[in-house]
N, CA, C and O atoms as a Tripos MOL2 file, in Angstrom:
@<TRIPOS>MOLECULE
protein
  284   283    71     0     0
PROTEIN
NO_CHARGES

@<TRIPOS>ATOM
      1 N        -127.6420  -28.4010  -51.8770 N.3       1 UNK1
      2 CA       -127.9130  -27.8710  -53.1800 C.3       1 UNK1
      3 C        -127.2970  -28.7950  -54.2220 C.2       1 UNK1
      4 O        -126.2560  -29.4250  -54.0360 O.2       1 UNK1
      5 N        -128.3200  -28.8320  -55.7800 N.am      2 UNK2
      6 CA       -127.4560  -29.6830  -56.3630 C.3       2 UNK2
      7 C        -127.6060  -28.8700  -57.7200 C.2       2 UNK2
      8 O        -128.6270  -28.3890  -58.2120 O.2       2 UNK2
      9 N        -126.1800  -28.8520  -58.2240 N.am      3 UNK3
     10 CA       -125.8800  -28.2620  -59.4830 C.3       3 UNK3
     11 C        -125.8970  -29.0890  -60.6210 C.2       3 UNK3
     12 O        -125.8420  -30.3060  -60.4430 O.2       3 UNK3
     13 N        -125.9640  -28.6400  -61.7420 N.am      4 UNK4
     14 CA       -126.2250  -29.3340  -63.5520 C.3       4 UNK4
     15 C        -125.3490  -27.9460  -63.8230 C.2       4 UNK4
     16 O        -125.5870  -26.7470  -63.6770 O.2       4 UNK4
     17 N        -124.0910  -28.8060  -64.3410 N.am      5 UNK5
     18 CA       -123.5340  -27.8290  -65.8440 C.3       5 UNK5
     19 C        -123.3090  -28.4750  -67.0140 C.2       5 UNK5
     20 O        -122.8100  -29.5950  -67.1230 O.2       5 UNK5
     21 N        -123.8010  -27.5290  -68.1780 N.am      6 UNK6
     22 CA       -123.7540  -28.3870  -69.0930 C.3       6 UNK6
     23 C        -122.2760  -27.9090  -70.2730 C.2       6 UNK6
     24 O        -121.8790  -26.9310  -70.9070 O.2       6 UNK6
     25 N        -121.7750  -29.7650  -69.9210 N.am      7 UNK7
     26 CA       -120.0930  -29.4530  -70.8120 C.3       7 UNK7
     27 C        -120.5370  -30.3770  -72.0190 C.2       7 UNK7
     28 O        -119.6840  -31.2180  -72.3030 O.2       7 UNK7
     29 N        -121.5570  -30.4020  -72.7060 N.am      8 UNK8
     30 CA       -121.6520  -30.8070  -73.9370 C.3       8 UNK8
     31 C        -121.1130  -30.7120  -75.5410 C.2       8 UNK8
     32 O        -121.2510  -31.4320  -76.5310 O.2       8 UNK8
     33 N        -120.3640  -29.3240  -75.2340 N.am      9 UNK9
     34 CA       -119.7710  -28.9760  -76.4310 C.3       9 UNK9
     35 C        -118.4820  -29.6810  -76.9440 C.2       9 UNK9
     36 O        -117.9050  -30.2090  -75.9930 O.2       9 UNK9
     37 N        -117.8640  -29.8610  -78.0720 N.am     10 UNK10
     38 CA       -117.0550  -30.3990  -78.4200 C.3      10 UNK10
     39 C        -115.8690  -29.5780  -78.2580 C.2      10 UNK10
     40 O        -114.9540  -30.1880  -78.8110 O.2      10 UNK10
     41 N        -115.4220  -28.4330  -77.7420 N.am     11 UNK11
     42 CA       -114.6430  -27.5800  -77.5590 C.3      11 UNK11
     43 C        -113.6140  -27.0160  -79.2170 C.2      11 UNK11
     44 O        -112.4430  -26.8370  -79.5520 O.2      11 UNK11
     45 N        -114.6520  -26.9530  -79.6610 N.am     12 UNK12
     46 CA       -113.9410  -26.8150  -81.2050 C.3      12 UNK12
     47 C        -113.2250  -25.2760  -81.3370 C.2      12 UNK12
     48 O        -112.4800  -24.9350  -82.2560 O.2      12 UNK12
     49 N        -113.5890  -24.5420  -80.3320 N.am     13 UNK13
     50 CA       -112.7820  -22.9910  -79.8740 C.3      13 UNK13
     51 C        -111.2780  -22.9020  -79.3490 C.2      13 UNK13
     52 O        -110.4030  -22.0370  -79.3090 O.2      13 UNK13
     53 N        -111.4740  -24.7090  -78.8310 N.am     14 UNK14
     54 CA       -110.0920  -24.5030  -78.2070 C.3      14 UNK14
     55 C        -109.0480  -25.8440  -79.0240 C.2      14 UNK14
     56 O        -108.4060  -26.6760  -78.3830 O.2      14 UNK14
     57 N        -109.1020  -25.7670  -80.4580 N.am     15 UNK15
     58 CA       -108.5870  -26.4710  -80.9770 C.3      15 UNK15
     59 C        -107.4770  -25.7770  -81.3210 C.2      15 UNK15
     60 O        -107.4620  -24.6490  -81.8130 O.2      15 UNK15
     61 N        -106.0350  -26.8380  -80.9100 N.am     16 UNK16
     62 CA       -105.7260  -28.1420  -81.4290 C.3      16 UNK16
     63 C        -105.7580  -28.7000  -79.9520 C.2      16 UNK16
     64 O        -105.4890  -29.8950  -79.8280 O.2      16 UNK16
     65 N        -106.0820  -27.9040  -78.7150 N.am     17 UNK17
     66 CA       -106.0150  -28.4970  -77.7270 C.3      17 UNK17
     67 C        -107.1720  -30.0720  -77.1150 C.2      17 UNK17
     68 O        -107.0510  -31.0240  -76.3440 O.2      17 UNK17
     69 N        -107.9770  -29.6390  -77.8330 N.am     18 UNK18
     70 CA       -109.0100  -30.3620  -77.6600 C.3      18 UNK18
     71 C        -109.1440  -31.6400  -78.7800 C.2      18 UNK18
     72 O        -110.2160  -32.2280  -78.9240 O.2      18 UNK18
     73 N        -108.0110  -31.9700  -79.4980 N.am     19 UNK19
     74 CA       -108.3780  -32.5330  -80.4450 C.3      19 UNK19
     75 C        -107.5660  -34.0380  -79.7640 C.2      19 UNK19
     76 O        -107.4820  -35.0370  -80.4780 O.2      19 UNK19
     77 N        -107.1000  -34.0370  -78.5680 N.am     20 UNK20
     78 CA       -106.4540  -35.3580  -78.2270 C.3      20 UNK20
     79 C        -106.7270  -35.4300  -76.2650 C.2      20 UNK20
     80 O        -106.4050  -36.2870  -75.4410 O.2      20 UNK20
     81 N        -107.5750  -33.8760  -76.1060 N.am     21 UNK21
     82 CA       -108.2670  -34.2150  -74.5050 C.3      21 UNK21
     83 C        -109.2330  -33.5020  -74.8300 C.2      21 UNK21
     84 O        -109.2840  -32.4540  -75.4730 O.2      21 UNK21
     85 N        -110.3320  -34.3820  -74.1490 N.am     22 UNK22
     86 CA       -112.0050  -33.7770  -74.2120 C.3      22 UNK22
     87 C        -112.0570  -32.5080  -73.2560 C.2      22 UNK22
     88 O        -111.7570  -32.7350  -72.0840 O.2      22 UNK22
     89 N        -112.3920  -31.2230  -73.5870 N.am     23 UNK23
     90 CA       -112.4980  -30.0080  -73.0960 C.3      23 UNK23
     91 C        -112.6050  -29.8880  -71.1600 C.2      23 UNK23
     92 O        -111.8660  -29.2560  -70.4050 O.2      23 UNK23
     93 N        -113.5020  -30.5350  -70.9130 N.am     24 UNK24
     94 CA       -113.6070  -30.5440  -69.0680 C.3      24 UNK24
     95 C        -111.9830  -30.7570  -68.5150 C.2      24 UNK24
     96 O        -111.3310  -30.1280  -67.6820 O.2      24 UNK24
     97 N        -111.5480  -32.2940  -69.6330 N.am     25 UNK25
     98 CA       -109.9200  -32.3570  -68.6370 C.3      25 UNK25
     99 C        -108.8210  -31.5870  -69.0780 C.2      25 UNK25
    100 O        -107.6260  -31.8320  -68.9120 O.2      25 UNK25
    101 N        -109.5110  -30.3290  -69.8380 N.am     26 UNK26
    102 CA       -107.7860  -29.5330  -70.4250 C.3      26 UNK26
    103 C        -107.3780  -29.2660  -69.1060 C.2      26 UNK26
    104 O        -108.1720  -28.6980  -68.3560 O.2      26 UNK26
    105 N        -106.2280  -29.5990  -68.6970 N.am     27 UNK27
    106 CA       -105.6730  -28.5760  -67.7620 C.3      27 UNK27
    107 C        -105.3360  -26.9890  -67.7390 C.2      27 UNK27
    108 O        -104.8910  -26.3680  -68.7040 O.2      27 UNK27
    109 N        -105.6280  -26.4480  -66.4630 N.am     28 UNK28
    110 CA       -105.3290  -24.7250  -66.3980 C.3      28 UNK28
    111 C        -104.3050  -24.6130  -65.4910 C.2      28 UNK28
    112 O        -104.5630  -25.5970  -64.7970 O.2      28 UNK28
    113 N        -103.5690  -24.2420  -65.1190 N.am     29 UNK29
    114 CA       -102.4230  -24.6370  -64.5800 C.3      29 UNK29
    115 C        -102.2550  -25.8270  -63.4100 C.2      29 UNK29
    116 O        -102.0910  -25.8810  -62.1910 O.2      29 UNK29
    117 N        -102.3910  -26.6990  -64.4850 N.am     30 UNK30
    118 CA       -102.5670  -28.2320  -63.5210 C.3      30 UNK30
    119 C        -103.9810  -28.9080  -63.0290 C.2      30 UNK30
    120 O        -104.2630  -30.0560  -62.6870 O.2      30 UNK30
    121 N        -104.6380  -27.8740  -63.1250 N.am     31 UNK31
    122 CA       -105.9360  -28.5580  -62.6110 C.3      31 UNK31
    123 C        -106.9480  -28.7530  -64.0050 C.2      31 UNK31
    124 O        -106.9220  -27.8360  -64.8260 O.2      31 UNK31
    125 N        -107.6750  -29.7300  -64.2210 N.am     32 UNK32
    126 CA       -108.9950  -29.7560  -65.1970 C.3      32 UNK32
    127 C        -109.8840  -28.8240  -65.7460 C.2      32 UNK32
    128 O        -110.8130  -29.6050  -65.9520 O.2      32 UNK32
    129 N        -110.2590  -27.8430  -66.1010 N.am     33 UNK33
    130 CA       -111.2700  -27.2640  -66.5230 C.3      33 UNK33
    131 C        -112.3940  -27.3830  -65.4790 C.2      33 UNK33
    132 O        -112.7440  -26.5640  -64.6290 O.2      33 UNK33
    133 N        -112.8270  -28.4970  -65.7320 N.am     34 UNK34
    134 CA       -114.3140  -28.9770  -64.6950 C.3      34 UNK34
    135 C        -114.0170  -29.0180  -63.5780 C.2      34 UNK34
    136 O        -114.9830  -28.7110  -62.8790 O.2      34 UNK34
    137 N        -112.6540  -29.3780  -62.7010 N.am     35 UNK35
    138 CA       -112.2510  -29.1180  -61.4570 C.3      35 UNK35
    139 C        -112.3330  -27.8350  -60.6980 C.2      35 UNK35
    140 O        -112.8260  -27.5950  -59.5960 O.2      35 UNK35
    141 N        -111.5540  -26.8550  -61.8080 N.am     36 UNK36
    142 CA       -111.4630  -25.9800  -61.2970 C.3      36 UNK36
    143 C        -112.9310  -24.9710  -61.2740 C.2      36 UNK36
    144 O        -113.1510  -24.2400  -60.3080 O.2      36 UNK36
    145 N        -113.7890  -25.0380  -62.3490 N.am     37 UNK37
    146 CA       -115.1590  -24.5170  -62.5170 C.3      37 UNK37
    147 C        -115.9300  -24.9390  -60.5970 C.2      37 UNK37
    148 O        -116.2520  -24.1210  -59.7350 O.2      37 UNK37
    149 N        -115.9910  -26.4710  -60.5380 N.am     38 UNK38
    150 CA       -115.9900  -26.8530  -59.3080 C.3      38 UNK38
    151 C        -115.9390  -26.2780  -58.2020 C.2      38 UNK38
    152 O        -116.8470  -25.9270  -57.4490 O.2      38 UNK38
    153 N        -114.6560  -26.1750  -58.1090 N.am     39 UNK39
    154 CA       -114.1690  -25.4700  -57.1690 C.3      39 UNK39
    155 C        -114.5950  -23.6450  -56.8880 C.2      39 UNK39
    156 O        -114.5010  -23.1040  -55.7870 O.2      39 UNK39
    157 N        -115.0760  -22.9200  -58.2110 N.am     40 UNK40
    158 CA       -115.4230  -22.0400  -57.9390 C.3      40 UNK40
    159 C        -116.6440  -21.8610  -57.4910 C.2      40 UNK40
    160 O        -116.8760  -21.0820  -56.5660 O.2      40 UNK40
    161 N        -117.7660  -22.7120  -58.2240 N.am     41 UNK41
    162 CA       -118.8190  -22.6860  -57.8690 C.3      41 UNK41
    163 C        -119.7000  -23.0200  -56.8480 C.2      41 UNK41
    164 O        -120.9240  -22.8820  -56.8300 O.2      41 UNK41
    165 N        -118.2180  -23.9260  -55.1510 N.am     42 UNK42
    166 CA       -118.4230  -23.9720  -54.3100 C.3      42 UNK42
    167 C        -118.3060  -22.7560  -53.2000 C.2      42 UNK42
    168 O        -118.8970  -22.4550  -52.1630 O.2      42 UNK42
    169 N        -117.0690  -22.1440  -54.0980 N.am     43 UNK43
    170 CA       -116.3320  -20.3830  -53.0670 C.3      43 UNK43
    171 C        -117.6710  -19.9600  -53.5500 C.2      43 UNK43
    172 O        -118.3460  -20.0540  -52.5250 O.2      43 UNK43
    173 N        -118.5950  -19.4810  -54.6550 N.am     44 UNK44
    174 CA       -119.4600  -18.9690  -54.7290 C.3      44 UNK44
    175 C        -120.7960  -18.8140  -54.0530 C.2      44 UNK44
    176 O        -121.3290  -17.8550  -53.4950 O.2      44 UNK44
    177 N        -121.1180  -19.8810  -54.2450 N.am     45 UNK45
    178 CA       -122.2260  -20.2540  -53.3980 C.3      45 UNK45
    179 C        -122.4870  -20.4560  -51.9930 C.2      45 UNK45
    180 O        -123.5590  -20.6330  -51.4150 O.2      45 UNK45
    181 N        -121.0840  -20.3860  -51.4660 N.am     46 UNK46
    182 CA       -120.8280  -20.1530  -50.0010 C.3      46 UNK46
    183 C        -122.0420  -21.1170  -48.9060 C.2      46 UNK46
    184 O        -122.4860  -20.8270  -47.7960 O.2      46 UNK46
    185 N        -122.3030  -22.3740  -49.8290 N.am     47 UNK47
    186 CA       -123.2020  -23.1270  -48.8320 C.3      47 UNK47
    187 C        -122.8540  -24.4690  -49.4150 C.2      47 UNK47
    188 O        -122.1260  -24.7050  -50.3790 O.2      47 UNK47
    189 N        -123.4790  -25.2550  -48.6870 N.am     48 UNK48
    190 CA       -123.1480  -26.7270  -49.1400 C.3      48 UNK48
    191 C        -123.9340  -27.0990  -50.4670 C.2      48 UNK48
    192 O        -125.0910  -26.9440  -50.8570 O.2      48 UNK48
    193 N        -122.5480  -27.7710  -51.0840 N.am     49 UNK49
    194 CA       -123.2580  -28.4090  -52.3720 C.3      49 UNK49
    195 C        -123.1550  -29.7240  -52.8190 C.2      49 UNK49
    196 O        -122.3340  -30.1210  -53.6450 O.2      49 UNK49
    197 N        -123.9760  -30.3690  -52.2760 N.am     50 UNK50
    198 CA       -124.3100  -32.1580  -52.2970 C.3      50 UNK50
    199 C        -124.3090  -32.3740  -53.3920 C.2      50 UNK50
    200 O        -123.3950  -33.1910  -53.2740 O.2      50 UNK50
    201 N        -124.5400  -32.3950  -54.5780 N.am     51 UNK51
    202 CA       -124.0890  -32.9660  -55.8520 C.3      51 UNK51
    203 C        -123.4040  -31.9700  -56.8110 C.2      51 UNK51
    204 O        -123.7680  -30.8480  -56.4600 O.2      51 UNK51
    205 N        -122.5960  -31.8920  -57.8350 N.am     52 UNK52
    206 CA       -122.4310  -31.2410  -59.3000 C.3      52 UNK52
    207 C        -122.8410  -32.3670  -59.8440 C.2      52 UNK52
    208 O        -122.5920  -33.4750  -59.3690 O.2      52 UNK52
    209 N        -123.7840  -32.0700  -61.3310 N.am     53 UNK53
    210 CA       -124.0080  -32.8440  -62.0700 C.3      53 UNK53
    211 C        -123.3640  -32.0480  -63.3520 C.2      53 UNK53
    212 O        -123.6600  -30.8650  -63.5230 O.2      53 UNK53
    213 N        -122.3110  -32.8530  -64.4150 N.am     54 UNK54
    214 CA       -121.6630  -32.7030  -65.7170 C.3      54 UNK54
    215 C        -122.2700  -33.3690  -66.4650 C.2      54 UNK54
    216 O        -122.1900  -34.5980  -66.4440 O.2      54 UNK54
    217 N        -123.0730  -32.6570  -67.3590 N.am     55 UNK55
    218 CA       -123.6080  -33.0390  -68.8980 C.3      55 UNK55
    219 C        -122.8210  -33.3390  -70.0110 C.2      55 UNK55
    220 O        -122.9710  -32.5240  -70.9210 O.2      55 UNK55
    221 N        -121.9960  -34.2830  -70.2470 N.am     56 UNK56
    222 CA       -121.2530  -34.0390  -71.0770 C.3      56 UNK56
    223 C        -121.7920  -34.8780  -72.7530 C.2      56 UNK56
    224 O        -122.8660  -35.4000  -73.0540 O.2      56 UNK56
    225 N        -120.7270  -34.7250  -73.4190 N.am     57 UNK57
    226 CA       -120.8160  -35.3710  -75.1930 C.3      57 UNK57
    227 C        -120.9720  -36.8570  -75.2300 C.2      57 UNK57
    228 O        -120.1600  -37.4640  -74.5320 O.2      57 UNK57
    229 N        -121.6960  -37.4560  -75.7840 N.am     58 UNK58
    230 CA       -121.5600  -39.3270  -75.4940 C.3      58 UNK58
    231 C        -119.8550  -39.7990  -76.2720 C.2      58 UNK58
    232 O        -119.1270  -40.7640  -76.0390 O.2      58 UNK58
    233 N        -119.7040  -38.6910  -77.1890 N.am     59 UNK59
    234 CA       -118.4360  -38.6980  -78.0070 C.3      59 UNK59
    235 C        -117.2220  -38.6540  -76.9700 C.2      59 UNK59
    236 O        -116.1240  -39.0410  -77.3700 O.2      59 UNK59
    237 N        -117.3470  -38.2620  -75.8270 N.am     60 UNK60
    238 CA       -116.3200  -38.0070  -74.9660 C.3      60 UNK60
    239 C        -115.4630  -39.6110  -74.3840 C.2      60 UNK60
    240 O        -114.3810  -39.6820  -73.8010 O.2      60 UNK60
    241 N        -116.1550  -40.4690  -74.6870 N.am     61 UNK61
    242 CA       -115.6910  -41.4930  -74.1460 C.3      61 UNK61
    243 C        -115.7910  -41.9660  -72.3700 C.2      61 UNK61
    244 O        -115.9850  -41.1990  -71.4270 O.2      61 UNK61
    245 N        -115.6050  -43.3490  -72.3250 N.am     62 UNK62
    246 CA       -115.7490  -43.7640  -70.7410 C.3      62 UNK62
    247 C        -114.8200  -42.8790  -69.9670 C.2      62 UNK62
    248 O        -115.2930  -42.6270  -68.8590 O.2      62 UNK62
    249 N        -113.8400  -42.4130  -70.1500 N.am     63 UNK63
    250 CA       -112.4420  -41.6360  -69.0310 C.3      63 UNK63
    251 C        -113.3020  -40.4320  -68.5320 C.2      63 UNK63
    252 O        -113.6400  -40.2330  -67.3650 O.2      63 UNK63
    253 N        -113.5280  -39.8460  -69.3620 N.am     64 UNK64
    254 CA       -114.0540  -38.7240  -69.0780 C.3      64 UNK64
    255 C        -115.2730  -38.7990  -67.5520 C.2      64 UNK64
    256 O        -114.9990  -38.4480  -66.4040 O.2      64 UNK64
    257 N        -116.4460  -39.2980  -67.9970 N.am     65 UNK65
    258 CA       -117.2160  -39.4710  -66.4190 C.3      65 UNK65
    259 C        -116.2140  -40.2260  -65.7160 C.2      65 UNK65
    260 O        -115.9930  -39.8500  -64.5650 O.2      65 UNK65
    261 N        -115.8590  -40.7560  -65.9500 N.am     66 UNK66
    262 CA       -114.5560  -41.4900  -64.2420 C.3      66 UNK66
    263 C        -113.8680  -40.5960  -63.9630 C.2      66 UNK66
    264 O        -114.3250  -40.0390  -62.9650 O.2      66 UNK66
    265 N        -112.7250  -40.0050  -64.4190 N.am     67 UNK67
    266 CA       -112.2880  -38.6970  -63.9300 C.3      67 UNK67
    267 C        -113.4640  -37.4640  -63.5050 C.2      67 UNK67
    268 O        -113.2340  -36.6110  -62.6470 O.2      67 UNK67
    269 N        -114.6600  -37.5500  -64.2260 N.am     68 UNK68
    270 CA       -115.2790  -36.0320  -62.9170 C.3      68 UNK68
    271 C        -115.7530  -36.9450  -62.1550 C.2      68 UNK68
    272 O        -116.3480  -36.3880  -61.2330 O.2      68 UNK68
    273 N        -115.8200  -38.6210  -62.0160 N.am     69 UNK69
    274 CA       -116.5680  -38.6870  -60.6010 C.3      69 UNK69
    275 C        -115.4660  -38.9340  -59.3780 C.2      69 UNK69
    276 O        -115.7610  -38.9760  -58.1840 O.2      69 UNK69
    277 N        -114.2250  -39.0750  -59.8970 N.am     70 UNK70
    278 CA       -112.9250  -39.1370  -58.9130 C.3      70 UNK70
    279 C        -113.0450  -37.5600  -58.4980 C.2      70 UNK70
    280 O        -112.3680  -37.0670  -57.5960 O.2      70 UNK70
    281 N        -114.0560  -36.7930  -59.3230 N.am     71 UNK71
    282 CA       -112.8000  -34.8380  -58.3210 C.3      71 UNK71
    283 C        -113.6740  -34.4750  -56.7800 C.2      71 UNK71
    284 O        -113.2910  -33.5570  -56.0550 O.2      71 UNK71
@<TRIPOS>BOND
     1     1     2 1
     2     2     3 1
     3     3     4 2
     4     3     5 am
     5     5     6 1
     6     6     7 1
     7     7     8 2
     8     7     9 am
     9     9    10 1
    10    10    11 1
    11    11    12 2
    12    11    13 am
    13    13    14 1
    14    14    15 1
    15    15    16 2
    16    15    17 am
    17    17    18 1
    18    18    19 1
    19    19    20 2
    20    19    21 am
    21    21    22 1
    22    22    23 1
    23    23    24 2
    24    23    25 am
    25    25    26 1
    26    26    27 1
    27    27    28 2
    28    27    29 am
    29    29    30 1
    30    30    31 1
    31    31    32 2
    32    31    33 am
    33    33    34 1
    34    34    35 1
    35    35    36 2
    36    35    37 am
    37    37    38 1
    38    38    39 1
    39    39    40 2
    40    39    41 am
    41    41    42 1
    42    42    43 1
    43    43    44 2
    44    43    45 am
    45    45    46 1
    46    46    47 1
    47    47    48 2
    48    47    49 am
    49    49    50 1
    50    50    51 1
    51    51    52 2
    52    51    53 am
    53    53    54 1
    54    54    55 1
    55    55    56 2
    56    55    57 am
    57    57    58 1
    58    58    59 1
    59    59    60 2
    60    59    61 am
    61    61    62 1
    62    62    63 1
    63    63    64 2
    64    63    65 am
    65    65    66 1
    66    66    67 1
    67    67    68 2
    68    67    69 am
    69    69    70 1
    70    70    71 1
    71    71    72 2
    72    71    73 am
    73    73    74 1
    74    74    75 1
    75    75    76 2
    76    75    77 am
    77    77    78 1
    78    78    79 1
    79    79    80 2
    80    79    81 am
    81    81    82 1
    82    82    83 1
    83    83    84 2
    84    83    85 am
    85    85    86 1
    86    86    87 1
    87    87    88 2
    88    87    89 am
    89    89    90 1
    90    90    91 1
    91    91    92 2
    92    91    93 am
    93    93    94 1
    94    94    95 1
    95    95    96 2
    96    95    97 am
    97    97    98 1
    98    98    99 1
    99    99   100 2
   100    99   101 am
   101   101   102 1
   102   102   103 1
   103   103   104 2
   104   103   105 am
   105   105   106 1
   106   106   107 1
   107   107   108 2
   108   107   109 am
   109   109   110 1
   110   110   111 1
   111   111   112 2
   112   111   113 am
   113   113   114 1
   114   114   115 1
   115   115   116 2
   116   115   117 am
   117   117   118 1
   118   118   119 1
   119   119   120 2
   120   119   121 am
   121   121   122 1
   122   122   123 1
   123   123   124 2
   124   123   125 am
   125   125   126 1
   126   126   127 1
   127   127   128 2
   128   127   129 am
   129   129   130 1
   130   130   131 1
   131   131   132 2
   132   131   133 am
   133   133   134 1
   134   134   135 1
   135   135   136 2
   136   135   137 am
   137   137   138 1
   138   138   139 1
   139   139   140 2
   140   139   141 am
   141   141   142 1
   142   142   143 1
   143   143   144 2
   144   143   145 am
   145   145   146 1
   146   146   147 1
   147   147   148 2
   148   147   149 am
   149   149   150 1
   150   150   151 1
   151   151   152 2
   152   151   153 am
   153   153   154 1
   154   154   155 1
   155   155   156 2
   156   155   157 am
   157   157   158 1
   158   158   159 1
   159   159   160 2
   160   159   161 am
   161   161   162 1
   162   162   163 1
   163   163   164 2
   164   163   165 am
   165   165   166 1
   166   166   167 1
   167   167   168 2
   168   167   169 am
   169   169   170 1
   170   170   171 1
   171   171   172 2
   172   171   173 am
   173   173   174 1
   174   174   175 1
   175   175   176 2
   176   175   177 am
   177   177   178 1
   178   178   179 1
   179   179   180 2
   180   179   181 am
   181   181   182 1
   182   182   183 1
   183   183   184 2
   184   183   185 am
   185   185   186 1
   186   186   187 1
   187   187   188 2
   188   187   189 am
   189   189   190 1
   190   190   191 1
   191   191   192 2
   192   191   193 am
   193   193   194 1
   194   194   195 1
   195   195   196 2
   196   195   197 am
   197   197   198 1
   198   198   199 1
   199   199   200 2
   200   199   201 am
   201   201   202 1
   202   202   203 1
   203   203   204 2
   204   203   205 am
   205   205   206 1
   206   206   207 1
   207   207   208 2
   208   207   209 am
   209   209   210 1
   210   210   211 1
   211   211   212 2
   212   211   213 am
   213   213   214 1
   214   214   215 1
   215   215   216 2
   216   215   217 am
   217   217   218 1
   218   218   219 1
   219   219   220 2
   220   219   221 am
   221   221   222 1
   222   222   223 1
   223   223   224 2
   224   223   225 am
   225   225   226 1
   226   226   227 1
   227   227   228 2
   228   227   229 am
   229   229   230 1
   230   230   231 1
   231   231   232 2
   232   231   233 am
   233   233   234 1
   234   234   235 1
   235   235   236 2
   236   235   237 am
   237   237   238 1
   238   238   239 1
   239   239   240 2
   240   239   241 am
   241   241   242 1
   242   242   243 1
   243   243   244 2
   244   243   245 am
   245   245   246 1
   246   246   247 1
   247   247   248 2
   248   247   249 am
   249   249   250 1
   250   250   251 1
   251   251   252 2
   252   251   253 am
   253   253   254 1
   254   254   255 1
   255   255   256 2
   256   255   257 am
   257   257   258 1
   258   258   259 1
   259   259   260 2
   260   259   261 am
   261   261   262 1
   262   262   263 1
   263   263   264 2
   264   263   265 am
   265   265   266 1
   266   266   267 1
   267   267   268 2
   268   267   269 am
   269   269   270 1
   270   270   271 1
   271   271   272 2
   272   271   273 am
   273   273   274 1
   274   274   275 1
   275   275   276 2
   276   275   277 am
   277   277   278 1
   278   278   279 1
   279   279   280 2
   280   279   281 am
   281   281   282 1
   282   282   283 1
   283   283   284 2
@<TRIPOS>SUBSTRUCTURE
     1 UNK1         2 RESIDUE 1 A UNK
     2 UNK2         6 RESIDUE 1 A UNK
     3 UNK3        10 RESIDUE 1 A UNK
     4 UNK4        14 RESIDUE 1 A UNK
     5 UNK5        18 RESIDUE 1 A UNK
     6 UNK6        22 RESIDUE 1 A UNK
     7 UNK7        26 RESIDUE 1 A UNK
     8 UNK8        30 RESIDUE 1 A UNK
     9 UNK9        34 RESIDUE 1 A UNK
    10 UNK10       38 RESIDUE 1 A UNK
    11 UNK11       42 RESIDUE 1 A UNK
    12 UNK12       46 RESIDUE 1 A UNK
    13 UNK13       50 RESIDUE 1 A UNK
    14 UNK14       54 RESIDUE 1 A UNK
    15 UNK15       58 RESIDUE 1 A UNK
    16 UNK16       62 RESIDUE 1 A UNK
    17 UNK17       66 RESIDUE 1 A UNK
    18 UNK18       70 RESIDUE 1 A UNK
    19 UNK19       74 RESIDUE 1 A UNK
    20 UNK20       78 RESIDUE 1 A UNK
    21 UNK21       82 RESIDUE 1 A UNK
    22 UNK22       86 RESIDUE 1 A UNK
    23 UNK23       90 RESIDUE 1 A UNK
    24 UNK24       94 RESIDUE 1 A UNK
    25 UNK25       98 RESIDUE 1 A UNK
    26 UNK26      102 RESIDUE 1 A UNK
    27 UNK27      106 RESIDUE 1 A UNK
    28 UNK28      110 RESIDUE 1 A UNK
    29 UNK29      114 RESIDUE 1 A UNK
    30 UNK30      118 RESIDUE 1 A UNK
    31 UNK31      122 RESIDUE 1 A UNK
    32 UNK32      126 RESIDUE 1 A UNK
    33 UNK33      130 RESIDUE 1 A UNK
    34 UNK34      134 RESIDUE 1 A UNK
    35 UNK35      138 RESIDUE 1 A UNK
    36 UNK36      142 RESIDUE 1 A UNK
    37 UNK37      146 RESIDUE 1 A UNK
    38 UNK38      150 RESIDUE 1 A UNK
    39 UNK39      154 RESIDUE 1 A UNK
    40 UNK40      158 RESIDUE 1 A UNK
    41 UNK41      162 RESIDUE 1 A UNK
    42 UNK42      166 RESIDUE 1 A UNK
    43 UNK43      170 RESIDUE 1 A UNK
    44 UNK44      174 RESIDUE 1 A UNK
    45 UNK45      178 RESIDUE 1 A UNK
    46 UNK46      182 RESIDUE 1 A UNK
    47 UNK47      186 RESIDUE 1 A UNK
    48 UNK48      190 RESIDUE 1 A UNK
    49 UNK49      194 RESIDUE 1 A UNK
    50 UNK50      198 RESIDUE 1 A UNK
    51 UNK51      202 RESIDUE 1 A UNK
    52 UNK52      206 RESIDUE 1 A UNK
    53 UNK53      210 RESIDUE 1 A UNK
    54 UNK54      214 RESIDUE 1 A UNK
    55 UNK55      218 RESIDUE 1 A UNK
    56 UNK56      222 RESIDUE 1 A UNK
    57 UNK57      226 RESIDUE 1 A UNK
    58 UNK58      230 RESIDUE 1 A UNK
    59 UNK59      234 RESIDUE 1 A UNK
    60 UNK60      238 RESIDUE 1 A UNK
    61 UNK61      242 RESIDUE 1 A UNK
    62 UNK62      246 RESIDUE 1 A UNK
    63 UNK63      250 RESIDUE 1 A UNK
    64 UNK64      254 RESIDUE 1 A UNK
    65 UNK65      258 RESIDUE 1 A UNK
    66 UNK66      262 RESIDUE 1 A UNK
    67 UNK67      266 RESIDUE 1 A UNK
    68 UNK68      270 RESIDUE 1 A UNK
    69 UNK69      274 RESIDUE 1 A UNK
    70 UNK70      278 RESIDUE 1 A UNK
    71 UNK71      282 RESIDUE 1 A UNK
């Protein structure tokens, strides 16, 4: 199975946090946002899931896709 979520938003809800890390890598107690979403949406689906695909902001900068393709 292959998943698309879309993290396009600028996280302007979760400001001032977001104003010096792009929303996917806030940490929640230690882990990323997008990690941990990840991680649920594998306990969920309770079957194999060959890709996540992250939609993200072009504003987000290069770090951002390198860190979700390291998780």
């Amino acid at each position: 199975m292959k998943i698309i979520v879309p993290m396009a938003g600028r996280g302007s809800r979760l400001r001032p946090h977001t104003l010096t890390v792009p929303k996917p890598l806030i940490p929640i107690a230690g882990k990323p946002i997008a990690y941990r979403l990840a991680e649920d949406i594998i306990k969920v689906l309770k079957q194999d899931v060959e890709e996540i695909a992250f939609v993200i902001h072009k504003d987000f900068g290069p770090q951002v896709p390198e860190d979700l393709k390291a998780m």
